[in-house]
Every structure is written in C-alpha cells, then in structure tokens.
C-alpha positions in Angstrom: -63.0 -34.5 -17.4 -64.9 -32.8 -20.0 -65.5 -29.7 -17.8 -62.0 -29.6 -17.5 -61.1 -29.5 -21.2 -63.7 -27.0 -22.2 -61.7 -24.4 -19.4 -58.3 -25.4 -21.0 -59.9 -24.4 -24.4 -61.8 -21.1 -23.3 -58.4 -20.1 -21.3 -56.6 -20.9 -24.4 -59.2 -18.9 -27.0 -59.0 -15.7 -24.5 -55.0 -15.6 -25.0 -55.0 -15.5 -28.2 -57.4 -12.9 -28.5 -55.5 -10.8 -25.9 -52.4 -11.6 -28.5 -54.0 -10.7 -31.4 -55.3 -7.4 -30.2 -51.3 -6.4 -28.7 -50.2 -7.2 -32.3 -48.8 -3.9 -34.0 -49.1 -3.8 -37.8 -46.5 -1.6 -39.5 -46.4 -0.5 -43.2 -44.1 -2.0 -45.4 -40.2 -0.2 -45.5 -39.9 2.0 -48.5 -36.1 1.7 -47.8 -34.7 -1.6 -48.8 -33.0 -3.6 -46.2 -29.2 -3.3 -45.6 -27.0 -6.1 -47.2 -25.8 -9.0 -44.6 -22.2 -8.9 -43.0 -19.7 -10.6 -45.3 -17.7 -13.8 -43.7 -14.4 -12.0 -42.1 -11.7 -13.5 -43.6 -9.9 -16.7 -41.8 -7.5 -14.6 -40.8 -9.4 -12.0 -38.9 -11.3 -15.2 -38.0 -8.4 -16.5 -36.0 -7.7 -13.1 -34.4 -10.9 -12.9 -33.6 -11.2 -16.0 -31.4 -10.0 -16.1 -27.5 -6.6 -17.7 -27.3 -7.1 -20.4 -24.5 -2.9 -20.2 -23.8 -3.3 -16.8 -23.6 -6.0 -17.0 -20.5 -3.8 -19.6 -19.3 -0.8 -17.5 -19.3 -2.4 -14.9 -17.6 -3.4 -16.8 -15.3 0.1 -18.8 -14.3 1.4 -15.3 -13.9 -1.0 -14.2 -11.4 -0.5 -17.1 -9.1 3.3 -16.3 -9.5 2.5 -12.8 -8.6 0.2 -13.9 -5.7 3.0 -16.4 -4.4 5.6 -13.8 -4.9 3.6 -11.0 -2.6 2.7 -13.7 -0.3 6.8 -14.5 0.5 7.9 -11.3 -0.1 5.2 -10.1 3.1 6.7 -13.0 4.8 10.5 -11.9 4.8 9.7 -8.3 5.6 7.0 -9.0 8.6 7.2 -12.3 10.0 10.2 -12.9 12.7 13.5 -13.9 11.2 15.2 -16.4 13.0 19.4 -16.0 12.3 20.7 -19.2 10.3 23.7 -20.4 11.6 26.3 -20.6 8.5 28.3 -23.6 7.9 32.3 -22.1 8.0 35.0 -24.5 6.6 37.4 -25.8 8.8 41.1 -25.1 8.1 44.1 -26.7 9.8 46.3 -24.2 12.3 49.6 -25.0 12.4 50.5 -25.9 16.0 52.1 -22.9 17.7 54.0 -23.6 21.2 52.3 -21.1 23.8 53.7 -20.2 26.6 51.5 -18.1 29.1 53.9 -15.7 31.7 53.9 -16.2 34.4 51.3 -14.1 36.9 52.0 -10.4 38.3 53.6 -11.1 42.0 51.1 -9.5 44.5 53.4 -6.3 46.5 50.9 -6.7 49.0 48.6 -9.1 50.2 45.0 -8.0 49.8 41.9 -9.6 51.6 38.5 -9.4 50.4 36.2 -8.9 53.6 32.5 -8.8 52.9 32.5 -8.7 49.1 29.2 -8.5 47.2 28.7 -11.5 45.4 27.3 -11.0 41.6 23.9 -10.5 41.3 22.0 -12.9 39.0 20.8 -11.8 35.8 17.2 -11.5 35.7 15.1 -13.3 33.2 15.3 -11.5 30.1 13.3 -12.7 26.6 14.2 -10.5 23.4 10.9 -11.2 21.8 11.3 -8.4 18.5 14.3 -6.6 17.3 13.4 -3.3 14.5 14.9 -0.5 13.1 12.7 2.7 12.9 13.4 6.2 12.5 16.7 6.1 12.0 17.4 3.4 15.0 17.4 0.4 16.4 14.9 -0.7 18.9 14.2 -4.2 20.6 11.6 -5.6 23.1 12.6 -7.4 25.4 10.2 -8.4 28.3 7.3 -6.9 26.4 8.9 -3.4 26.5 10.6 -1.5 23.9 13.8 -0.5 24.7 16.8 1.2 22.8 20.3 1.4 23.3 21.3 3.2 26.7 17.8 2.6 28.3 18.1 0.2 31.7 15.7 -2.0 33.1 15.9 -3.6 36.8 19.6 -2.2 36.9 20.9 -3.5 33.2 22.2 -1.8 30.3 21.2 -1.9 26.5 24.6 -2.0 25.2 24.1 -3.0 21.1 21.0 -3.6 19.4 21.9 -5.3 16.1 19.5 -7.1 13.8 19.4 -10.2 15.6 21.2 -9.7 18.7 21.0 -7.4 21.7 23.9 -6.9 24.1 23.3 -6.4 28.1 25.3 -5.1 30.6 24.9 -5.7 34.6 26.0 -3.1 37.0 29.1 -5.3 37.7 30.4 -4.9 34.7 29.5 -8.5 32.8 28.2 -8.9 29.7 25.4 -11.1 28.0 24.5 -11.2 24.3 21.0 -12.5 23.3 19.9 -13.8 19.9 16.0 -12.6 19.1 13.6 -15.3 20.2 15.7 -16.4 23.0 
C-alpha cells in the first residue's frame, strides 16, 4: 500500500512542477482597469428577458400554418369525391296530364334481323383534371379528352366530376369520378 502512495505523491509533485513551469508572469497594467457595467434599469431588464408567451405564440402559429398547408395540399391533390347536396322539397301543385295519343303508323314496318345493342363495356373514371386550357379524364388507366373513342365509345363532356359517353347507337351514360 505504501508503494502505492509514494507513486500517487511523485505523480502528483511532477504535475505541479510541469504547472509551475507553464505559468506566464505578466507585469503589472500601467492602465487602470475599466469600471464594471452598471445594473440596466428594470425596465430594460424586462425587455431584456425572453417572453415565454411570445415563444409560445410563435409556436401555436406554426402548427396552424403547418395544419393549414397540410389541408390546403389535401383539397388541391387528393381525389375529390362530389357531395351530394341536400335540396328542399317543395309541394307541386297537382296538374292533370294528359299524354296524346301516339302517331298512327301509314304503314306497317317489320324489323327483320335488327342488331341488338351492344353492351357497354366496363369503364372506371379513375381521375378527372384540367390542364392546359382543357379537360382531361382517365378512364381505364388511359387519359382521354373529349372527342377521343375507345373500343367504339365517345368522350362526350368531361366536367369536374363527371364524364359523359356515348355508344355507337346513340345512348348515353354519365359517370361520376371513382365510379
């Protein structure tokens, strides 16, 4: 144990000579030493301190600008699904309709071999945008515009949440976006 003291006590006696020989000695200042800052006033004390309302205003108004950017990015580029709107029923007066009576035929006509209606073919309107000046919709994973055909149907109307077909017969189907 002794041993072991005797090495804490030589380590100890070489850093302080190491210390004492780093030391720099300076001559005393000819220039006397500047006077210490005066105490502010409370007033400029007061200023002076951070305003913790202040940081927490600040910081309120950036989650509301946060949560505002976050919903405005959601109405302009997430799908908008159309909302149905609520109309107010009003009662029609009863009216007495009589419908006239059908054309008479002049002659008799006979339909021999007539083409039955084709079936629509699956359609999905799966986006609906307006770009350069026009609107554009795709539909089966293609973008189409108005006047383009696919499989034998007509764009008709591209509106913002609707897009109008028609068949080569001459029918007509309207599909909301998503459907």
């Amino acid at each position: 144990m002794s041993l072991l003291n005797d090495a804490l006590k030589r380590a100890s006696q070489s850093q302080q000579q190491q210390l004492d020989t780093v030391r720099i000695h300076l001559p005393p200042a000819t220039e006397p030493l500047p006077e210490p800052p005066r105490a502010l006033p409370p007033v400029a004390v007061a200023a002076a301190r951070p305003n913790p309302a202040r940081g927490l205003a600040i910081s309120v108004l950036a989650v509301l600008v946060m949560v505002g950017m976050g919903a405005l990015i959601r109405v302009v580029f997430v799908e908008r699904k159309p909302v149905p709107h609520a109309t107010a029923l009003r009662p029609v007066p009863a009216v007495a309709v009589t419908k006239p009576a059908p054309p008479k035929p002049k002659a008799k006509t006979v339909a021999v071999n007539a083409p039955a209606p084709l079936p629509w073919p699956r359609l999905k309107v799966q986006g609906i945008t307006y770009y350069d000046g026009k609107w554009q919709a795709i539909v089966n994973g293609r973008t189409v515009y108005v006047g383009y055909s696919m499989n034998g149907i007509r764009i008709a109307k591209i509106s913002q949440y609707r897009v109008s077909f028609v068949a080569p017969d001459g029918s007509k189907k309207t599909m909301l976006l998503g459907e």
